[in-house]
C-alpha positions as CSV (number, residue, x, y, z in Angstrom):
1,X,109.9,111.2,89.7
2,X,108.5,107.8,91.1
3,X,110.1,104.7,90.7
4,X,108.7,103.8,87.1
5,X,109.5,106.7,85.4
6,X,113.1,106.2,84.6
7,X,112.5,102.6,83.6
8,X,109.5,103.8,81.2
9,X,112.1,107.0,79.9
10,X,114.5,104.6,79.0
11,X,112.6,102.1,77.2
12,X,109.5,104.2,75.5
13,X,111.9,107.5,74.5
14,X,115.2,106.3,74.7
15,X,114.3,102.7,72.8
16,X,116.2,100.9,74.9
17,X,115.7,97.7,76.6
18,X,114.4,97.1,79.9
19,X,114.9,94.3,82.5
20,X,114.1,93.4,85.9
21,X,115.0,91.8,88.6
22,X,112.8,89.1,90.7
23,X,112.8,89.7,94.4
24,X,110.8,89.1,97.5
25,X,109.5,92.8,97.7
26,X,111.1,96.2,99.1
27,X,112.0,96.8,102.8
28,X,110.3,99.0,104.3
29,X,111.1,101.0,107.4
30,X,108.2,102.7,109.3
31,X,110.6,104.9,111.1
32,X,112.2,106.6,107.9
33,X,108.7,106.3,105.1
34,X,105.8,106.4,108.0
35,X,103.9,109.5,109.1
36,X,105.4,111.6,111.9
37,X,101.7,110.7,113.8
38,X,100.1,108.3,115.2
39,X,97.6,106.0,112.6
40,X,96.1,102.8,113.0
41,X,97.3,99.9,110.3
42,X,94.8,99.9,108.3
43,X,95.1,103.6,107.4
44,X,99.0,102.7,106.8
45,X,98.3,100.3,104.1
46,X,95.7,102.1,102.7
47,X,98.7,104.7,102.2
48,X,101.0,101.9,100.8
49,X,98.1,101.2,98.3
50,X,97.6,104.8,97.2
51,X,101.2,104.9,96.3
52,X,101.6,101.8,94.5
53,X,98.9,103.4,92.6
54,X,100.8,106.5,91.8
55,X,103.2,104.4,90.5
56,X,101.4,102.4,88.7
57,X,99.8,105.1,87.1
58,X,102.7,106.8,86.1
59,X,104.5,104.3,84.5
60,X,101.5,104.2,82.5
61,X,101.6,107.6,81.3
62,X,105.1,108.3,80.8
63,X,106.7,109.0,77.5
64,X,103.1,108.9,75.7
């Protein structure tokens, strides 16, 4: 499950409403979400990006 879906379950199947709240962004610590090798920063955010999409994506498609 990524971090959409239960929001998206909850409002489009379960009917019920969904909030949020406004922060800055999500910490994020190389050590315990990075790759186990060595990669240069570009090919780090690139990851980022492709999981934002993911995300994205699935909130999207869930509970259609």
């Amino acid at each position: 499950m990524t971090d959409s879906e239960w929001a998206m379950i909850a409002h489009r199947m379960a009917k019920l409403k969904v909030d949020y709240a406004q922060v800055e962004g999500l910490e994020y610590h190389e050590e315990t979400n990075g790759l186990n090798r060595v990669i240069r920063d570009s090919e780090k955010w690139l990851g980022r990006l492709k999981l934002a999409l993911i995300i994205s994506e699935t909130a999207i498609k869930t509970g259609k």
